[in-house]
Backbone as a chain_set.jsonl record, in Angstrom:
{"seq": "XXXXXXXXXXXXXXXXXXXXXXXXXXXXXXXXXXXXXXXXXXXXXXXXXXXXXXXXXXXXXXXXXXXXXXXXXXXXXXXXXXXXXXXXXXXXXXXXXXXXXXXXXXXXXXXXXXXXXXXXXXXXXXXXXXXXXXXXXXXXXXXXX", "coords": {"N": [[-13.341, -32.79, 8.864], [-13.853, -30.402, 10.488], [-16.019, -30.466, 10.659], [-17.282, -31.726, 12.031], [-16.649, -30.677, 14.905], [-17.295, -28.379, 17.486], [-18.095, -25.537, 16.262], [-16.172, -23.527, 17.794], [-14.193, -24.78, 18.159], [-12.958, -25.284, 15.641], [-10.687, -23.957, 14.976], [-8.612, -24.26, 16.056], [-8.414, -26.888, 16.383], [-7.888, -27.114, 13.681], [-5.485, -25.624, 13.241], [-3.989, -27.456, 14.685], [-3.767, -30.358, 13.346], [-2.499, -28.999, 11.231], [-0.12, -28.69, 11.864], [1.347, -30.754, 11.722], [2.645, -30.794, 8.912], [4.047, -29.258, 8.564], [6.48, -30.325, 9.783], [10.026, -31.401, 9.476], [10.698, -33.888, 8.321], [9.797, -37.251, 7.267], [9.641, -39.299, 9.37], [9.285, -37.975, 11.534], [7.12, -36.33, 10.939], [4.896, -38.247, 10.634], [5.195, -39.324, 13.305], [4.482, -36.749, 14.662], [1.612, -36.68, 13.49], [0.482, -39.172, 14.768], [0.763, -38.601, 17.479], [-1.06, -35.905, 17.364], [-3.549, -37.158, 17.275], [-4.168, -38.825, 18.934], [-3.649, -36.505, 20.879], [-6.366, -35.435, 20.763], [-8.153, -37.236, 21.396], [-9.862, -38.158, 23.814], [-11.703, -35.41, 23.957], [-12.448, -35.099, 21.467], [-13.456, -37.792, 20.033], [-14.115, -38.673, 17.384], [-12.723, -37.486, 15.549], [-10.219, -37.977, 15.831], [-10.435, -40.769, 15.254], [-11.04, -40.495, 12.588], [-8.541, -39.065, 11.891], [-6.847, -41.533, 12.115], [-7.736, -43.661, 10.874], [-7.037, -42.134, 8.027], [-4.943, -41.567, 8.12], [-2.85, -43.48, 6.336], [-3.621, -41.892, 3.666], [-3.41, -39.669, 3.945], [-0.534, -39.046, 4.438], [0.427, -39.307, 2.123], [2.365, -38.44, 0.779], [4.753, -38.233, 1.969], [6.412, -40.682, 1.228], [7.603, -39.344, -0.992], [10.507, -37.558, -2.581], [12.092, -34.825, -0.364], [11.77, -32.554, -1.604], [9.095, -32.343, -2.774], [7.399, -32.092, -1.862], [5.889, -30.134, -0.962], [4.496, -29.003, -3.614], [3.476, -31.706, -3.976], [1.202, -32.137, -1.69], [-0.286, -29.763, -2.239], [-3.337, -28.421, -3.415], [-3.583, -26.209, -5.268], [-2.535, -25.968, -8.085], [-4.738, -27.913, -8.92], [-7.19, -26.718, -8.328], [-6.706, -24.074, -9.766], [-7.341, -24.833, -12.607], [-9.628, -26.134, -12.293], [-11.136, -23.364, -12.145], [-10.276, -22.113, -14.323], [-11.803, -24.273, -16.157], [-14.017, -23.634, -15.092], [-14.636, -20.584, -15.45], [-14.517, -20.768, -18.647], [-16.505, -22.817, -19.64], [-18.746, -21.12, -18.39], [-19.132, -18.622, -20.028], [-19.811, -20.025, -22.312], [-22.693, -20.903, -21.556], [-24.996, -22.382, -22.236], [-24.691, -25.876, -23.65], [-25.662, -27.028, -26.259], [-25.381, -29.942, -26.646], [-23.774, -32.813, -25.013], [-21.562, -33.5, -26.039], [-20.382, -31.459, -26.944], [-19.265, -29.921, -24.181], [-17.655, -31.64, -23.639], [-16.016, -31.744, -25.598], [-15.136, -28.725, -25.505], [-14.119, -28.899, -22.594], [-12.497, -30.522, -22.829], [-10.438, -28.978, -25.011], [-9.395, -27.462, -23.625], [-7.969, -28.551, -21.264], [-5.808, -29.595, -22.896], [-5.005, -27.526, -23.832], [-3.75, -26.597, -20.91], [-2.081, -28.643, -20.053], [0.043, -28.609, -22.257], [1.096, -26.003, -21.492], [1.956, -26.541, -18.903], [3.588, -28.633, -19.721], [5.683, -27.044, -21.243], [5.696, -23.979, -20.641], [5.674, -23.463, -17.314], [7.038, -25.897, -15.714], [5.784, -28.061, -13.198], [7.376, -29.816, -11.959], [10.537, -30.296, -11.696], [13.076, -31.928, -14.097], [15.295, -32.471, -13.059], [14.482, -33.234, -10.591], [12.443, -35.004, -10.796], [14.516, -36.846, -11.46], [15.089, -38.347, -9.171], [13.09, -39.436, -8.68], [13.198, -41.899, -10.256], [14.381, -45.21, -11.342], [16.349, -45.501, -13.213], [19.75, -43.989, -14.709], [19.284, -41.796, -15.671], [16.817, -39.138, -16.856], [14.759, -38.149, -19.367], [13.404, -35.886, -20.73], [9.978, -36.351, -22.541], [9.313, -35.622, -25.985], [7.795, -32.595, -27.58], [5.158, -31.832, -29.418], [5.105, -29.23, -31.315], [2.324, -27.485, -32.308]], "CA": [[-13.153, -32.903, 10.285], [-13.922, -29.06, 11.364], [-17.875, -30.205, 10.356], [-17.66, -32.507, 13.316], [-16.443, -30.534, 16.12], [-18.154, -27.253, 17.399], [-17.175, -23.941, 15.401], [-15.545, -22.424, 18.786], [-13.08, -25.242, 18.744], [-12.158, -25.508, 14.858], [-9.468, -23.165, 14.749], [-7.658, -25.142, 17.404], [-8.29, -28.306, 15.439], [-7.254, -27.092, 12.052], [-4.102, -25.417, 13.485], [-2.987, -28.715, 15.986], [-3.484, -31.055, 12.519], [-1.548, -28.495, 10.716], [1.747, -28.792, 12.774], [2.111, -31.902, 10.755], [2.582, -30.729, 7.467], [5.345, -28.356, 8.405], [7.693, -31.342, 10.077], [11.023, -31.567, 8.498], [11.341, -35.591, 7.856], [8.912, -38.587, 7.123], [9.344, -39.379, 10.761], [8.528, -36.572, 12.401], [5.493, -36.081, 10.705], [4.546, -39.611, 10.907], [4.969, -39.143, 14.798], [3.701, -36.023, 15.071], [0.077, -37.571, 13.199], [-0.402, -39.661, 15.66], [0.316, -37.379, 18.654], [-2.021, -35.069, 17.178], [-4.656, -37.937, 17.077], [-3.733, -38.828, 20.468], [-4.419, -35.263, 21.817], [-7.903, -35.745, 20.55], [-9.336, -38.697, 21.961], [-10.644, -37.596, 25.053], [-12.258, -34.438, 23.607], [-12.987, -35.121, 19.87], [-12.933, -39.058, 19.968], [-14.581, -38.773, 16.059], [-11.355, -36.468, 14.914], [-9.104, -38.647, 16.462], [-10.883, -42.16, 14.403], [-10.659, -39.792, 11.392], [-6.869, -39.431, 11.904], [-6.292, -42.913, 12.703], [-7.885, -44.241, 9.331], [-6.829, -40.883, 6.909], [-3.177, -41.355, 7.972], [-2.014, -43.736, 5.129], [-3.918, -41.449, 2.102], [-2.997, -37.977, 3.799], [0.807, -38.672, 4.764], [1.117, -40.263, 1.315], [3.064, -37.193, 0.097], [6.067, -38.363, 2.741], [6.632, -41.353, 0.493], [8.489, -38.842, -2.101], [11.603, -36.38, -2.421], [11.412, -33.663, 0.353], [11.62, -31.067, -2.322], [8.433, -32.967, -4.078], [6.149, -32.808, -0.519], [4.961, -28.578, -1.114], [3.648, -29.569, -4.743], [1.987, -33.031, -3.733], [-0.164, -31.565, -0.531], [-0.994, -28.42, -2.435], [-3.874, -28.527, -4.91], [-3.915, -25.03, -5.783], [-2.883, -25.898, -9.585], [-5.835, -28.32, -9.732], [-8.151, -25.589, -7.975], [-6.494, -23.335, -10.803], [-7.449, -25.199, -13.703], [-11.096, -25.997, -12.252], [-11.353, -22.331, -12.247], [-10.591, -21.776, -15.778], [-13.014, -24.652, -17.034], [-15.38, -22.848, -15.089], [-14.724, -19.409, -16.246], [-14.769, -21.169, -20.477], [-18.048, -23.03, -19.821], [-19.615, -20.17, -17.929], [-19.415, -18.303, -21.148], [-20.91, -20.915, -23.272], [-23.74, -21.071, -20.931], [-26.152, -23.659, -22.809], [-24.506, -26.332, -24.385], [-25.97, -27.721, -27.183], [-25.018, -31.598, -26.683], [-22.625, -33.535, -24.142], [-20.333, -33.72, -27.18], [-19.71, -30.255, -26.498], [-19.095, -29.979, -23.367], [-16.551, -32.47, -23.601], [-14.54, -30.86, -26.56], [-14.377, -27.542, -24.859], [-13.554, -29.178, -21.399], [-10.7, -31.539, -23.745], [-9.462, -28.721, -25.307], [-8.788, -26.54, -21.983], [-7.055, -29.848, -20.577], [-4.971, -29.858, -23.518], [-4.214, -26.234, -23.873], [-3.2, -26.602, -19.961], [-1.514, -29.838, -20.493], [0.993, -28.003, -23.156], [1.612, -24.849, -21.011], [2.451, -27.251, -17.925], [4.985, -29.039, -20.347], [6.667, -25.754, -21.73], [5.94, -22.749, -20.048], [5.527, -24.043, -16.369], [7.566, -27.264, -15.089], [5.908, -28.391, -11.895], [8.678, -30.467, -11.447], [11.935, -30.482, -12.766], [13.523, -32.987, -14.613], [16.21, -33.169, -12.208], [13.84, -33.442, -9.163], [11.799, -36.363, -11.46], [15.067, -37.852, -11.742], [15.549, -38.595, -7.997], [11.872, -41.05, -8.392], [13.469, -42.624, -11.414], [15.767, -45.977, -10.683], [17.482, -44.908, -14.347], [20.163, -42.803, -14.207], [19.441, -40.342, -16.595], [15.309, -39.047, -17.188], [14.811, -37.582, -20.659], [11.499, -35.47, -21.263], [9.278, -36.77, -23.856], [9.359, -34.458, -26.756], [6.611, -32.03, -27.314], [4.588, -31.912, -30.035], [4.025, -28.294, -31.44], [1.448, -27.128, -33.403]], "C": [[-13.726, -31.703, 11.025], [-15.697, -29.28, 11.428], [-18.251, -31.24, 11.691], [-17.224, -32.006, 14.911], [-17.359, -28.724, 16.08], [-17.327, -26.247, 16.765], [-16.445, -22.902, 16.353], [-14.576, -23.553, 18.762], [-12.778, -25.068, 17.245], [-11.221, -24.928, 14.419], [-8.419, -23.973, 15.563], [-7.348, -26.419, 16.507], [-7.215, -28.126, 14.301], [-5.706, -26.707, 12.577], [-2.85, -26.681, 14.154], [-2.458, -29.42, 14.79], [-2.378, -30.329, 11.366], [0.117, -28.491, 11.09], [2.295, -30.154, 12.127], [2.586, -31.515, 9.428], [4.561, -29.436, 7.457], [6.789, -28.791, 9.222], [8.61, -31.829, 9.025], [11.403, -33.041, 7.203], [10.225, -36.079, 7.926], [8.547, -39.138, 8.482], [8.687, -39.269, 11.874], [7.492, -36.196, 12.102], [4.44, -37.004, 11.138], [4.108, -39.262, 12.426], [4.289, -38.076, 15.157], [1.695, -35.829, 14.712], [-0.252, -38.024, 14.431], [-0.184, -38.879, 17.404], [-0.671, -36.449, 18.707], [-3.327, -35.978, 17.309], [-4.672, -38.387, 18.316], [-4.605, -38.034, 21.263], [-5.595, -35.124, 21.511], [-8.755, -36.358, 20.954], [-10.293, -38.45, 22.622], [-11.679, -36.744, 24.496], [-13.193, -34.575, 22.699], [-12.507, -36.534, 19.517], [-13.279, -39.268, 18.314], [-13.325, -38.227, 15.064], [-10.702, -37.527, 15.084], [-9.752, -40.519, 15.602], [-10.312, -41.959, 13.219], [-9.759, -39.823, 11.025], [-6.674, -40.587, 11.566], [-6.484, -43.305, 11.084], [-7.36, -43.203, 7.87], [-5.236, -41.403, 7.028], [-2.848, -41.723, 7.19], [-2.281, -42.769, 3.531], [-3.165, -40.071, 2.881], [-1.402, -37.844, 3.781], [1.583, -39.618, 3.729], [2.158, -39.775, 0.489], [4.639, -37.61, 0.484], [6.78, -39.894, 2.124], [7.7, -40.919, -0.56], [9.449, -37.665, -1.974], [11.063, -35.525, -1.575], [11.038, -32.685, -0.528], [9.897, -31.686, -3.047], [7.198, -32.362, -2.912], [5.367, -31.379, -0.94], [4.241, -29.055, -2.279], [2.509, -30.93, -4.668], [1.15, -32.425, -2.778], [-0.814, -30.694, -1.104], [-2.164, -28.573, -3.886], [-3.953, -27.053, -5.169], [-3.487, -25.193, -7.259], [-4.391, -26.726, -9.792], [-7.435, -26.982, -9.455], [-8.025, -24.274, -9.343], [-7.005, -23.876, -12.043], [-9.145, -25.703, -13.635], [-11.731, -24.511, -12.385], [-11.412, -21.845, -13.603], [-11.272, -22.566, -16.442], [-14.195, -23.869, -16.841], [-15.47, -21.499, -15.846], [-14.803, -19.353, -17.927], [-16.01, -21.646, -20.043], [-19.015, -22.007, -19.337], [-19.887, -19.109, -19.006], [-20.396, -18.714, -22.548], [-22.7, -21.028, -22.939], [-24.516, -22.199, -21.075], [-25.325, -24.277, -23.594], [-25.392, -27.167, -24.686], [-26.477, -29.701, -26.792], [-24.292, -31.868, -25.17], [-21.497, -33.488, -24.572], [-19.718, -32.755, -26.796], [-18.867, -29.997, -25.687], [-17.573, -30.566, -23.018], [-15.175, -31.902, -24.74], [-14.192, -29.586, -26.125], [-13.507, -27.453, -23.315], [-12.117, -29.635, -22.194], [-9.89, -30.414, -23.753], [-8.673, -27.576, -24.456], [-7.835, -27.501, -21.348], [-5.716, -29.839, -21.645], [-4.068, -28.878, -23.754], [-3.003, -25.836, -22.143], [-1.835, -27.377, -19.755], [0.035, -29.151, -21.201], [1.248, -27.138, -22.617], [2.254, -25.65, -19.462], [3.753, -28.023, -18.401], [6.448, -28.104, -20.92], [7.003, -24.939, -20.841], [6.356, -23.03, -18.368], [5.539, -25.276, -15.866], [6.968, -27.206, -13.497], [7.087, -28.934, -11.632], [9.248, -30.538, -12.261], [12.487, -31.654, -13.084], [14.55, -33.829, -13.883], [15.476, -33.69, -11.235], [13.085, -34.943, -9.332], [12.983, -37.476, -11.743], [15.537, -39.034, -10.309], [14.177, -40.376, -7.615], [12.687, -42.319, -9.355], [14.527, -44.065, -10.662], [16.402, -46.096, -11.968], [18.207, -43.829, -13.799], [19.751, -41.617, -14.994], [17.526, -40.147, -17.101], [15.384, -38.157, -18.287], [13.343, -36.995, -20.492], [11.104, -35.721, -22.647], [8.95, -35.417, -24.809], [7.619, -33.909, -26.957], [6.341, -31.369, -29.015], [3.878, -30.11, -30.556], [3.209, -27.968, -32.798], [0.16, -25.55, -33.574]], "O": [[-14.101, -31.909, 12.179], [-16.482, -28.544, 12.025], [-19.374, -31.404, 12.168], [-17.391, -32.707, 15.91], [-17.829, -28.112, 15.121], [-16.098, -26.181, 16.772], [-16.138, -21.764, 16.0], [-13.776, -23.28, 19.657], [-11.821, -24.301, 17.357], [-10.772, -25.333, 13.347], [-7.245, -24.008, 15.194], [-6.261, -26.797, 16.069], [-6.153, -28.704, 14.071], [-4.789, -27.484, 12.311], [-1.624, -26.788, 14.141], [-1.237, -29.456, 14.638], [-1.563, -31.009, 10.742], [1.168, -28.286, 10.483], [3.477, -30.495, 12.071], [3.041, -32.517, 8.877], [5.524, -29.133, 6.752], [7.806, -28.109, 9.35], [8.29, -32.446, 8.009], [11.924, -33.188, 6.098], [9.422, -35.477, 8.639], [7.383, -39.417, 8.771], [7.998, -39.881, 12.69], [6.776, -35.667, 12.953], [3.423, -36.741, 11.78], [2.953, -38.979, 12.744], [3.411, -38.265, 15.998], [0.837, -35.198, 15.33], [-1.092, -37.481, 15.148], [-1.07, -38.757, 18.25], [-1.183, -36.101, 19.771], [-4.326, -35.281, 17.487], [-5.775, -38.097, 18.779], [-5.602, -38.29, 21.938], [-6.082, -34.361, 22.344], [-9.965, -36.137, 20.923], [-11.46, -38.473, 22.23], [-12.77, -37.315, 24.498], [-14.392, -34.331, 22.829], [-11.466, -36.7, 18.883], [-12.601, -40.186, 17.854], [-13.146, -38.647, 13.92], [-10.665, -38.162, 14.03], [-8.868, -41.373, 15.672], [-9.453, -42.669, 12.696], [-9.548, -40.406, 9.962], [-6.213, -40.691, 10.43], [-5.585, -43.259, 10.244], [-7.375, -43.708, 6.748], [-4.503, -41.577, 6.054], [-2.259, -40.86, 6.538], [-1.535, -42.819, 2.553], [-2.301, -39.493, 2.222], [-0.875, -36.852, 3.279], [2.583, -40.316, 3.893], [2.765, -40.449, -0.344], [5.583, -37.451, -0.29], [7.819, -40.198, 2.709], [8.529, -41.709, -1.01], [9.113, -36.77, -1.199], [9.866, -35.249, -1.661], [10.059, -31.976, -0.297], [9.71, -31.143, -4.137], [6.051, -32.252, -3.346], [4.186, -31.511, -1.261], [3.19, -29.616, -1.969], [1.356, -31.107, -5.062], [0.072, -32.143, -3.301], [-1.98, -30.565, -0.732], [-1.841, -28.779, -5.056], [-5.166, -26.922, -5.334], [-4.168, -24.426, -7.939], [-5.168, -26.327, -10.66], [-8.321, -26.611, -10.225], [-9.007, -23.68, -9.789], [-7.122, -22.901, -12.786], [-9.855, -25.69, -14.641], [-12.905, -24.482, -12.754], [-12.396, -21.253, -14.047], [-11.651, -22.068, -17.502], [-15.047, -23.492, -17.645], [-16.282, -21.33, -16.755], [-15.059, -18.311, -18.53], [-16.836, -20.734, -20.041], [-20.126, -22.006, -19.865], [-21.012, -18.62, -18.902], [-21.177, -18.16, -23.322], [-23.632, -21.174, -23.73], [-24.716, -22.961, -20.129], [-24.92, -23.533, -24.487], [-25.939, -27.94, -23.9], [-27.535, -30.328, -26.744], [-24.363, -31.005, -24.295], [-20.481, -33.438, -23.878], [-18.595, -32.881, -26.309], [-17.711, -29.801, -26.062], [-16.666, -30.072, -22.349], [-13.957, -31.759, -24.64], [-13.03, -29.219, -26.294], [-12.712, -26.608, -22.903], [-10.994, -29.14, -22.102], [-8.904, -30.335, -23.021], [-7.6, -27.019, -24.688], [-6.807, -27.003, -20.888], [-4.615, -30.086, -21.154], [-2.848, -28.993, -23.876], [-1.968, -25.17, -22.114], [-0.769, -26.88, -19.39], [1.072, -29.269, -20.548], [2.271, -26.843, -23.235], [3.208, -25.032, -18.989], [4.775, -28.087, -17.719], [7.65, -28.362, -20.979], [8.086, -24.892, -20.259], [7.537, -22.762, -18.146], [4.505, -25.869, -15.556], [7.503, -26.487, -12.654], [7.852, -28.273, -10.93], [8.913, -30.771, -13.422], [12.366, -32.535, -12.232], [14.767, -35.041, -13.883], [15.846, -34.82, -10.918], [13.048, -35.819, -8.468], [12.747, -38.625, -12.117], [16.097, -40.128, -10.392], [14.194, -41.436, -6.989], [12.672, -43.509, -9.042], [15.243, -43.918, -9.672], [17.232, -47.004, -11.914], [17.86, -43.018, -12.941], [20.076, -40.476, -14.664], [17.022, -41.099, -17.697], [16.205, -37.255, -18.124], [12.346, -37.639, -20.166], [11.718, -35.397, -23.664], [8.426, -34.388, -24.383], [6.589, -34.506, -26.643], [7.117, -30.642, -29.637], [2.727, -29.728, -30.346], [3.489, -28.187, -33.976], [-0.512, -25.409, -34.596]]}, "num_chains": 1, "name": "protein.A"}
């Protein structure tokens, strides 16, 4: 959106669409979307389309537990874990094959994979139990080796 309006307004932009994300309830965000898309029309009628059609994928977070909404909006683990493939293949430099490539990407996914299950619970078992319509959520046992 900021690549479609001039670079003296996108601070304005980014901050107005931001006032959604920090509304307490499903509601209120909801409503405050399309107010923000609203206050656009006139000005930035392309922002304000943008809104209109983005709303069901961006405010798809408000679908799940409040405590769940900081972890779904935020990619900073996937930004974290593109960072460390890059920093392992940037070492390798030339691979060989495709084959490669793929077993050192795998086994970074897998080594991540297993430290996301142990060391670092995005979400807690209790918090996963609130999606569940069982009463009771068990974690699948973990495999060490």
């Amino acid at each position: 959106m900021l690549a479609i309006v001039a670079k003296s307004a996108q601070q304005m932009v980014a901050a107005t669409i931001r006032t959604v994300f920090v509304q307490p309830d499903a509601a209120t965000a909801r409503q405050t979307w399309r107010t923000v898309a609203d206050s656009f029309r006139a000005r930035f009628p392309r922002v304000a389309e943008l809104l209109d059609d983005a709303e069901d994928e961006v405010l798809a977070y408000l679908n799940f537990p409040h405590e769940h909404w900081h972890q779904i909006w935020s990619n900073n683990p996937l930004e974290r874990l593109n960072k460390e493939i890059k920093r392992r293949t940037d070492v390798v430099g030339i691979f060989p094959n495709s084959g490669a490539v793929v077993r050192l990407v795998g086994a970074v996914l897998a080594e991540q994979h297993d430290e996301w299950q142990v060391a670092r619970r995005y979400f807690s078992v209790e918090s996963l139990a609130k999606l569940s319509t069982n009463e009771e959520v068990v974690p699948l046992p973990i495999a060490l080796a």
